[in-house]
MILUM-190253 format. One record per atom (N, C-alpha, C): atom name; x, y, z; residue in three letters. Coordinates in Angstrom, 3 decimals, decimal comma, always signed. Each point is the difference from the previous one (the first is absolute). Layout:
% MILUM-190253
<node><a>CA</a><x>X</x><y>Y</y><z>Z</z><r>ALA</r></node>
...
//
This chain:
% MILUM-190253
<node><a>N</a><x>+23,630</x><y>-13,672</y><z>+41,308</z><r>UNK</r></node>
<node><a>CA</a><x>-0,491</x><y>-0,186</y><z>-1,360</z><r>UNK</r></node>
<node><a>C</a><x>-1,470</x><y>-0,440</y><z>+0,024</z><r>UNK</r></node>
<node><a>N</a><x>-0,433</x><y>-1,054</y><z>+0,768</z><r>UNK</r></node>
<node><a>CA</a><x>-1,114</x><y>-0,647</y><z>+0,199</z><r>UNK</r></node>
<node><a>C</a><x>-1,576</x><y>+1,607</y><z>+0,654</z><r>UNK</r></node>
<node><a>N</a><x>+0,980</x><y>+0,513</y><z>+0,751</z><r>UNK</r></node>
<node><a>CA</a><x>-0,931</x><y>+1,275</y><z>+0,568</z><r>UNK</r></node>
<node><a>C</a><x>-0,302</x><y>+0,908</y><z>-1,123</z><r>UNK</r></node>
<node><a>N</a><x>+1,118</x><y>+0,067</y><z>-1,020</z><r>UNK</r></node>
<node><a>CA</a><x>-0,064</x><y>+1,087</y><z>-1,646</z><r>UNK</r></node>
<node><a>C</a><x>-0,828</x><y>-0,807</y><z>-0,730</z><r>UNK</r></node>
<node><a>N</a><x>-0,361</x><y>-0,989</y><z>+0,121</z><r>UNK</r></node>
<node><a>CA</a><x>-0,885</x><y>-0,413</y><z>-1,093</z><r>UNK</r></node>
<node><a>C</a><x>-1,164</x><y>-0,199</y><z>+0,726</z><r>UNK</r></node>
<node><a>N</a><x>-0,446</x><y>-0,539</y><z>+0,887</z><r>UNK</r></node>
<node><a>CA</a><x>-1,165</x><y>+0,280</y><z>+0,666</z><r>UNK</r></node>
<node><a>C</a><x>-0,768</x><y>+1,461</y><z>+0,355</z><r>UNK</r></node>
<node><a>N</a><x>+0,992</x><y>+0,714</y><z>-0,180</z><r>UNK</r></node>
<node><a>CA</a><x>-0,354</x><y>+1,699</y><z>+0,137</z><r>UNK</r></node>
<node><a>C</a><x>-0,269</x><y>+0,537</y><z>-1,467</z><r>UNK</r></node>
<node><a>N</a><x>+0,631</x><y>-0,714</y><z>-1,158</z><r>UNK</r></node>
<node><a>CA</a><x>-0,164</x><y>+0,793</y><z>-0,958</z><r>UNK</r></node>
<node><a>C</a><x>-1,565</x><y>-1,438</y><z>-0,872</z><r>UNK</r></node>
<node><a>N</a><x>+0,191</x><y>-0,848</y><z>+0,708</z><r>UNK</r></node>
<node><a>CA</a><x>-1,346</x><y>-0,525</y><z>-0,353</z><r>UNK</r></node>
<node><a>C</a><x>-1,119</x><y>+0,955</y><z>+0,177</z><r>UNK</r></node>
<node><a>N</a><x>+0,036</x><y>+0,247</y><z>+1,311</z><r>UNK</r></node>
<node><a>CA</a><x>-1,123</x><y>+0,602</y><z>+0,591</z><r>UNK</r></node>
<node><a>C</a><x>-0,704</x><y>+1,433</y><z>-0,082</z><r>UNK</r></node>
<node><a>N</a><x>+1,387</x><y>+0,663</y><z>-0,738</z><r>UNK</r></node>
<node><a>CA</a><x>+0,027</x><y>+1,370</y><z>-0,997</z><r>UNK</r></node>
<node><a>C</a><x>-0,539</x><y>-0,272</y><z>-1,207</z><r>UNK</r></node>
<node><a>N</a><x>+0,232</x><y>-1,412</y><z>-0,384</z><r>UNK</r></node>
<node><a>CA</a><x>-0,519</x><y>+0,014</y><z>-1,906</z><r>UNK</r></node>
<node><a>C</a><x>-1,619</x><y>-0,412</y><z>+0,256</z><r>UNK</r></node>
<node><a>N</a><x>-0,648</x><y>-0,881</y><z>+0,907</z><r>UNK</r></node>
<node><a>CA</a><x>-0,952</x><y>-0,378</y><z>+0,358</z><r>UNK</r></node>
<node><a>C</a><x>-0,897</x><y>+1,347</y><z>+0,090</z><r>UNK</r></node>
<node><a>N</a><x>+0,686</x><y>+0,926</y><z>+0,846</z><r>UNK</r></node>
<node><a>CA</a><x>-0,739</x><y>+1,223</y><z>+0,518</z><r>UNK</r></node>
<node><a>C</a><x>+0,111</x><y>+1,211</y><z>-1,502</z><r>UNK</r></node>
<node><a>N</a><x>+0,814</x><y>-0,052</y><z>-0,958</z><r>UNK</r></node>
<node><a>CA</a><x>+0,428</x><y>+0,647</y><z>-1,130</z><r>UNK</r></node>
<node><a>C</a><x>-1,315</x><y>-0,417</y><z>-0,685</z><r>UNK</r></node>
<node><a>N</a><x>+0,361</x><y>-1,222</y><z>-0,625</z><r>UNK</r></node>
<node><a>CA</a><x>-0,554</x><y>-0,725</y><z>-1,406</z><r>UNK</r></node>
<node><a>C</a><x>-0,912</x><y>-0,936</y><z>+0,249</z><r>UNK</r></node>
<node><a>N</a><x>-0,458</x><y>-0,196</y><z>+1,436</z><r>UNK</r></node>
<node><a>CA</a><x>-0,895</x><y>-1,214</y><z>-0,040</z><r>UNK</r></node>
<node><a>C</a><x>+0,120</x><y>-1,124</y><z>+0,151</z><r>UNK</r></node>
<node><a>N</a><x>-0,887</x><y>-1,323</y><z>-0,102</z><r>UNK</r></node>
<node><a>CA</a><x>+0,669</x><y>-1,595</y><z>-0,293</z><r>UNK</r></node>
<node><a>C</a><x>+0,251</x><y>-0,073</y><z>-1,353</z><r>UNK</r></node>
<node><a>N</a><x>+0,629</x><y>+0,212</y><z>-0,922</z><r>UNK</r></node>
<node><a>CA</a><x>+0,089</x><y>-0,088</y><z>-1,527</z><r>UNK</r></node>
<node><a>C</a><x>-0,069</x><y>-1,405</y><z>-0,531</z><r>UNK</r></node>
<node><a>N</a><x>-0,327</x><y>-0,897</y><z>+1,038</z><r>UNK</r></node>
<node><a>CA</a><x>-0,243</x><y>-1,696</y><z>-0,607</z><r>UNK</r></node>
<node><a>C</a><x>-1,583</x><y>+0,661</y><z>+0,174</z><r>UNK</r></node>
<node><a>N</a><x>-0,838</x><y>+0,228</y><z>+0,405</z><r>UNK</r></node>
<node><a>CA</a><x>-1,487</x><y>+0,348</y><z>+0,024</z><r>UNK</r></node>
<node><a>C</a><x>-0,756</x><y>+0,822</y><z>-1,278</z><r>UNK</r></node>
<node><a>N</a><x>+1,193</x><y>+1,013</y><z>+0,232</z><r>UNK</r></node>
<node><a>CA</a><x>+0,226</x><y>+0,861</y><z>-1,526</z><r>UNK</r></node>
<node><a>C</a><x>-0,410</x><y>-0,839</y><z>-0,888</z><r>UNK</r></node>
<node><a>N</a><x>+1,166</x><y>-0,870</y><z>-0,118</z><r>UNK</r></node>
<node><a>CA</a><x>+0,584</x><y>-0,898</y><z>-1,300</z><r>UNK</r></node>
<node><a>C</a><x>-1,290</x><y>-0,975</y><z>-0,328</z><r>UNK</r></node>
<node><a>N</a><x>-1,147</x><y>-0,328</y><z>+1,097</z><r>UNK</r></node>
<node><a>CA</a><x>-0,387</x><y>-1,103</y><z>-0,261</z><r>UNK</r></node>
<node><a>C</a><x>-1,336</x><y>+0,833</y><z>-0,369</z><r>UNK</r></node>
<node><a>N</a><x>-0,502</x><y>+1,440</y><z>+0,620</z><r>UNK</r></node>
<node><a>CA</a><x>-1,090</x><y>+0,581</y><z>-0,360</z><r>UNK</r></node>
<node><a>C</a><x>+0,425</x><y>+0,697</y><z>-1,902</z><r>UNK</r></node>
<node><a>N</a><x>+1,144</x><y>+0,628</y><z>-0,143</z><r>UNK</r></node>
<node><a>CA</a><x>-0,126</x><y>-0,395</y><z>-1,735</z><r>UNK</r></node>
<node><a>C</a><x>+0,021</x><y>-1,164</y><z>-0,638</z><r>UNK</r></node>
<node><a>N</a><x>+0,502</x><y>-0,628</y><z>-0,076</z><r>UNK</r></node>
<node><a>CA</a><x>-0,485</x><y>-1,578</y><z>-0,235</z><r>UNK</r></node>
<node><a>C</a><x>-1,538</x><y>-0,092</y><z>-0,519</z><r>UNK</r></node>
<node><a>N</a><x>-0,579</x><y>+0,158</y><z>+1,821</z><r>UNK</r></node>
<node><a>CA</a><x>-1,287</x><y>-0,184</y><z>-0,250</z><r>UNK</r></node>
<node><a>C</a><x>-0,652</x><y>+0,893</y><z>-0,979</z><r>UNK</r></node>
<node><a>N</a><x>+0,311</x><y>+1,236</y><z>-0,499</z><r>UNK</r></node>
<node><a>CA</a><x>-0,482</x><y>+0,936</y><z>-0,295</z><r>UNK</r></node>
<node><a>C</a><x>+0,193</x><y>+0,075</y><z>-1,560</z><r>UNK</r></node>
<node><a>N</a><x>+1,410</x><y>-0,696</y><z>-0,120</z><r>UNK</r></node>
<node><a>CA</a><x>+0,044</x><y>-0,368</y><z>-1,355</z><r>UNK</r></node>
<node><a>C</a><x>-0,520</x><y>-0,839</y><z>-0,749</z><r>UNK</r></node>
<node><a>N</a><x>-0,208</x><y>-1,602</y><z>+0,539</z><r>UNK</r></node>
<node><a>CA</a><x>-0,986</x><y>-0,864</y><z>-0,432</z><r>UNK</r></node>
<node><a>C</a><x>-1,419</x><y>+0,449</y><z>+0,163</z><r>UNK</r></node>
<node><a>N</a><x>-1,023</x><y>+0,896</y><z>+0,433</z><r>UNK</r></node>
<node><a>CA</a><x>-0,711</x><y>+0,161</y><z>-0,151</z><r>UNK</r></node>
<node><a>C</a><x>+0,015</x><y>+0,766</y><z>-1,273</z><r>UNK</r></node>
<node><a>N</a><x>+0,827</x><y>+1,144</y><z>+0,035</z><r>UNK</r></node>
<node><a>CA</a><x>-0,425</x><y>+0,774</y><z>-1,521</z><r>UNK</r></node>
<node><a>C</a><x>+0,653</x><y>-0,530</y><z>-1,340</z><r>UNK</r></node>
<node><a>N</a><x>+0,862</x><y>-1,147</y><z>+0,430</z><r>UNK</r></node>
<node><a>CA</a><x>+0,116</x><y>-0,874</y><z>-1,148</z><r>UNK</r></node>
<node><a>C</a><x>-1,088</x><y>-0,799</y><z>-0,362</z><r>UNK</r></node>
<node><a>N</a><x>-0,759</x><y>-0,666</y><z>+0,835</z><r>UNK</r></node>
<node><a>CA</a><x>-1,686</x><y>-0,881</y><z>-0,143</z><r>UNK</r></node>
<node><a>C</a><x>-0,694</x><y>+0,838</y><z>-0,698</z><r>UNK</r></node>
<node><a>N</a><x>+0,127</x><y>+1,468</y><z>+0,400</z><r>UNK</r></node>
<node><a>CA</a><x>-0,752</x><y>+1,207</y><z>+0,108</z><r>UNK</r></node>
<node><a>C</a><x>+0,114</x><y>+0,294</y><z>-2,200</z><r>UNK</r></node>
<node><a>N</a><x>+1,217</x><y>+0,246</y><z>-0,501</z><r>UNK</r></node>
<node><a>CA</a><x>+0,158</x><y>-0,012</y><z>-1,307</z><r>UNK</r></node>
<node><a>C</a><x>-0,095</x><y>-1,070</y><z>-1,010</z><r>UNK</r></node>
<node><a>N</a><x>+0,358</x><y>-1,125</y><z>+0,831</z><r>UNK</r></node>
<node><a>CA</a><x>-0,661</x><y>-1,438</y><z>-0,568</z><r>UNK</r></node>
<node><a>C</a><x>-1,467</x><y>+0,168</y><z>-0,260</z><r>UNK</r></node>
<node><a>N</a><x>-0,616</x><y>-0,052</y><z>+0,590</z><r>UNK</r></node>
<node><a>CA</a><x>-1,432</x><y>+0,285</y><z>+0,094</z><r>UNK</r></node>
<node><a>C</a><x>-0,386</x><y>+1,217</y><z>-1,084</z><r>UNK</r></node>
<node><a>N</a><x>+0,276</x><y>+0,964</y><z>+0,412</z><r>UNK</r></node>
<node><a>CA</a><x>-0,534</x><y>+0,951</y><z>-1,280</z><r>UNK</r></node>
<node><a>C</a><x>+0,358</x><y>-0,266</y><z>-1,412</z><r>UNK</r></node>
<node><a>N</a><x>+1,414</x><y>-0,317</y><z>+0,058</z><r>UNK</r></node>
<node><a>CA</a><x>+0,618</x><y>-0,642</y><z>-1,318</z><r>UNK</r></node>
<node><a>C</a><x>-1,011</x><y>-0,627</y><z>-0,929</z><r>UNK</r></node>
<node><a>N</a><x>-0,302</x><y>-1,551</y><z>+1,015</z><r>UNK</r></node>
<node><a>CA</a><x>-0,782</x><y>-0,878</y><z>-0,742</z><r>UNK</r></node>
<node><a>C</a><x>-1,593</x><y>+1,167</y><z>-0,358</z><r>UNK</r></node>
<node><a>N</a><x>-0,202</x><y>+0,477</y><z>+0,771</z><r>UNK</r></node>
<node><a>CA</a><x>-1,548</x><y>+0,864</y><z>-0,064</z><r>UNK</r></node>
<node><a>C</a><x>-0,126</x><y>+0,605</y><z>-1,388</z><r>UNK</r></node>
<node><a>N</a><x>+1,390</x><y>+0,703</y><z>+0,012</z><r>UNK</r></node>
<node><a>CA</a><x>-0,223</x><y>+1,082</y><z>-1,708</z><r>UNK</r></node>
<node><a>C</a><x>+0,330</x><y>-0,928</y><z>-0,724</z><r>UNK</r></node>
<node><a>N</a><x>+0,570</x><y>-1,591</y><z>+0,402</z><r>UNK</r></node>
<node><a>CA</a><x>+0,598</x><y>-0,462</y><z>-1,743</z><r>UNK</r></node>
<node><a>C</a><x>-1,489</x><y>-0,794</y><z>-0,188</z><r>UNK</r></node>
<node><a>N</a><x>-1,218</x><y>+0,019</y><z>+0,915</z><r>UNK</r></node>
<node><a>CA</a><x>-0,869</x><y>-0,875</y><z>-0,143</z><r>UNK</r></node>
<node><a>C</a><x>-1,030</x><y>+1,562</y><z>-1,067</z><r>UNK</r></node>
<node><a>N</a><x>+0,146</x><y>+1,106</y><z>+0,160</z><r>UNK</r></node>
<node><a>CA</a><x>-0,616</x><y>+0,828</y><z>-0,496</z><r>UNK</r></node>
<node><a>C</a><x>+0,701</x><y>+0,165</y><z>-1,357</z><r>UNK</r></node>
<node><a>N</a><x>+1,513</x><y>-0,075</y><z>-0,183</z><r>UNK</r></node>
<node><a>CA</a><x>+0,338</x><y>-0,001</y><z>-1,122</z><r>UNK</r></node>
<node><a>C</a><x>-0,404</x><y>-0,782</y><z>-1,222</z><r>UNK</r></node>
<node><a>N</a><x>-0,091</x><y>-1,433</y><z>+0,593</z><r>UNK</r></node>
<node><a>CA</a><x>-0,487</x><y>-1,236</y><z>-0,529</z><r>UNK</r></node>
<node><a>C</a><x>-1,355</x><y>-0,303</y><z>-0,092</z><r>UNK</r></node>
<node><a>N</a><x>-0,417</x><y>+0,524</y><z>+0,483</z><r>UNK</r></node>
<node><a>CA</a><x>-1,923</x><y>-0,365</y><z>+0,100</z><r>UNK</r></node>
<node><a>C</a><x>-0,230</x><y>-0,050</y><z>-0,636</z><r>UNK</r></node>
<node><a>N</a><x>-1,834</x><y>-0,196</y><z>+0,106</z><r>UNK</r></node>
<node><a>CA</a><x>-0,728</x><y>-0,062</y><z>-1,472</z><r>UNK</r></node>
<node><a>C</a><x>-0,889</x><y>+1,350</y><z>+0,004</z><r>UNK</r></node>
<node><a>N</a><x>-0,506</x><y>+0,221</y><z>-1,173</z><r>UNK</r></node>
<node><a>CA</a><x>-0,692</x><y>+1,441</y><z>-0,074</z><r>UNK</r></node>
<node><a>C</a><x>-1,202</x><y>-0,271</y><z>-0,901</z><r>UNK</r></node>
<node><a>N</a><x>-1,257</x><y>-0,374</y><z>+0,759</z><r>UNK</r></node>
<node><a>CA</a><x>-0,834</x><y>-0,349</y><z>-0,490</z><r>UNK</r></node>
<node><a>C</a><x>+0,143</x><y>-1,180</y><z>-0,850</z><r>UNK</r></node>
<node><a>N</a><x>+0,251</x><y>-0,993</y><z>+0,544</z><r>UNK</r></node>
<node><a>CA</a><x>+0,354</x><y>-1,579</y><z>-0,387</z><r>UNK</r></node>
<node><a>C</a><x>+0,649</x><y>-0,107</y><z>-1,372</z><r>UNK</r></node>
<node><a>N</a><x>+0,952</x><y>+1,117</y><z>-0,118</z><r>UNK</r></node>
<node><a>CA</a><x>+1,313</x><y>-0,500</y><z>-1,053</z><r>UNK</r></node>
<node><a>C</a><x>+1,194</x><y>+0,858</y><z>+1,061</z><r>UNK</r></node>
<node><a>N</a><x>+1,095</x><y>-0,992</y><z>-0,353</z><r>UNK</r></node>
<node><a>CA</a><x>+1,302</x><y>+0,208</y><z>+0,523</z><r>UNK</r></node>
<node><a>C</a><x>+0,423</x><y>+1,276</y><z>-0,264</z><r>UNK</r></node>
<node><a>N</a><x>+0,384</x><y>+1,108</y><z>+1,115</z><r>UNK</r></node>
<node><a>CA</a><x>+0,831</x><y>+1,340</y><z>-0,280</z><r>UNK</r></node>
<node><a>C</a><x>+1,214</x><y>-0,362</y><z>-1,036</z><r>UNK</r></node>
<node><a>N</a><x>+0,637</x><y>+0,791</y><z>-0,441</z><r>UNK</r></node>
<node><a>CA</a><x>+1,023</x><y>+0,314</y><z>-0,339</z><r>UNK</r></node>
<node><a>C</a><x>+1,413</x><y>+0,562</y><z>+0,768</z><r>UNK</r></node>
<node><a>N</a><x>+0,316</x><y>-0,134</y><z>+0,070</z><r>UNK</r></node>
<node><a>CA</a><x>+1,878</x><y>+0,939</y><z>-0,066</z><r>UNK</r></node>
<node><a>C</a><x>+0,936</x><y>-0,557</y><z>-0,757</z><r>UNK</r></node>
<node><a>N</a><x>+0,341</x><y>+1,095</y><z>+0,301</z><r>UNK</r></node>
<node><a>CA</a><x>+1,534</x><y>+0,414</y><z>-0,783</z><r>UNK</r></node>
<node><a>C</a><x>+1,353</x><y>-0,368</y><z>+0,427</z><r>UNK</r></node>
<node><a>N</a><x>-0,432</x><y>-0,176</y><z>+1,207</z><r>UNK</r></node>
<node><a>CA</a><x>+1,359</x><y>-0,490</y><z>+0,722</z><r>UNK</r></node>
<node><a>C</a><x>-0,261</x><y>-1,038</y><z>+1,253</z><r>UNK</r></node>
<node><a>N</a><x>+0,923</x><y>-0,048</y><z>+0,081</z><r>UNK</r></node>
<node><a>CA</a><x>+0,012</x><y>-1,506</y><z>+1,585</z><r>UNK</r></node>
<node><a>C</a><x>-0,240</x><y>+0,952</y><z>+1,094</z><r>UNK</r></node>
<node><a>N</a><x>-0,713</x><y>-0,817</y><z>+0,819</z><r>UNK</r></node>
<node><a>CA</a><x>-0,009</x><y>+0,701</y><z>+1,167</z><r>UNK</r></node>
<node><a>C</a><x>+1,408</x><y>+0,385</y><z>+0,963</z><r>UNK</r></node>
<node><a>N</a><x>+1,228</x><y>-0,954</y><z>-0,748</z><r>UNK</r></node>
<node><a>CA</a><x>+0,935</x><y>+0,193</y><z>+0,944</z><r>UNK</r></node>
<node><a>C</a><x>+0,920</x><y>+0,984</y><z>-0,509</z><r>UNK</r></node>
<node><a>N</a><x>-0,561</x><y>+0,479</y><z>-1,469</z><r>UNK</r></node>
<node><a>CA</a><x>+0,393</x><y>+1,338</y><z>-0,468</z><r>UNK</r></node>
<node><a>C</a><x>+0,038</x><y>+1,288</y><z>+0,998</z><r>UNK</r></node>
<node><a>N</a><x>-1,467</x><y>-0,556</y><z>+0,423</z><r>UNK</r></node>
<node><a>CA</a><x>-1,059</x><y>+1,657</y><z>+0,404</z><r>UNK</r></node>
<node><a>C</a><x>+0,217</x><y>+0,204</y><z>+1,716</z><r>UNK</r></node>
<node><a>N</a><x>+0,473</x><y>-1,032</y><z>+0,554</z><r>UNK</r></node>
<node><a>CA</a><x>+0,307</x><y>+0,089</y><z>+1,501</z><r>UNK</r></node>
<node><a>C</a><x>+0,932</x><y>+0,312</y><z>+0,809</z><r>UNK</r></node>
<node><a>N</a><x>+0,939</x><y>+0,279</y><z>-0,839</z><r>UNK</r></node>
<node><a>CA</a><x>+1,367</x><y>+0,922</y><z>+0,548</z><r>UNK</r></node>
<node><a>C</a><x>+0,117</x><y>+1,179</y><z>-0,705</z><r>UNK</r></node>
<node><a>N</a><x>+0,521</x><y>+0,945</y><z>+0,938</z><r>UNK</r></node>
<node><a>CA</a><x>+0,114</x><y>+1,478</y><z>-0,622</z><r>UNK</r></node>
<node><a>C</a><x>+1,188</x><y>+0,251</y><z>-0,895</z><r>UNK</r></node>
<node><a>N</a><x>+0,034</x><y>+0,749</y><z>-0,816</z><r>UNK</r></node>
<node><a>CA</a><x>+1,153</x><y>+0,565</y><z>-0,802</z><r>UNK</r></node>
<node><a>C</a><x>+1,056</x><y>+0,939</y><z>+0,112</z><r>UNK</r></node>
<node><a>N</a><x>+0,704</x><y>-0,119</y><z>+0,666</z><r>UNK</r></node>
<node><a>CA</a><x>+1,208</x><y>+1,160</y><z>+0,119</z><r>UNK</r></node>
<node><a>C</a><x>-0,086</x><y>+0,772</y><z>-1,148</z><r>UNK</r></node>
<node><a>N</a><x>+0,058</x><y>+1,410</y><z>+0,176</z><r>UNK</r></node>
<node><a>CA</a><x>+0,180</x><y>+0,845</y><z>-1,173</z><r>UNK</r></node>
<node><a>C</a><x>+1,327</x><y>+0,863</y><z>+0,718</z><r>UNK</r></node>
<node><a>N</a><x>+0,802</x><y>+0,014</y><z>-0,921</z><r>UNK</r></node>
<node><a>CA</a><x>+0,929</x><y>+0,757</y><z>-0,239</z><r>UNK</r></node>
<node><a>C</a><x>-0,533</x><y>+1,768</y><z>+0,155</z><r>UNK</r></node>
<node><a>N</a><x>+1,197</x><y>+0,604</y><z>+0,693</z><r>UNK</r></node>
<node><a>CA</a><x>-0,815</x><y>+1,525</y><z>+0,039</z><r>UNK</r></node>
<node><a>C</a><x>+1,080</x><y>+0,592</y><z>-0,922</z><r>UNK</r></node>
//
């Protein structure tokens, strides 16, 4: 039993890789492009909100209206 699992370790290793390395390079990959949309987020709600020639823009809506997409029905 001990020889079947050391053999089929060494098949998944050689298959799929270290998948804890995997696991920790998306991770990494995800907190960056989460920082990554944080960041722009705040960028357009600072353009939404600005000033335009020293009086306050306008909108119409919240910025947390305008930052997620809309499913449309087909």
């Amino acid at each position: 039993m001990r020889r079947l699992t050391n053999t089929l370790s060494k098949w998944s290793r050689l298959e799929y890789g270290d998948i804890f390395a995997k696991a920790k390079e998306y991770e990494e990959r995800g907190t960056y492009l989460l920082q990554n949309y944080y960041q722009i987020s705040k960028n357009i709600a600072v353009i939404f909100r600005g000033m335009d020639k020293e009086k306050k823009k306008y909108h119409w809506a919240s910025w947390e209206t305008h930052q997620y997409p809309v499913m449309k029905e087909v």
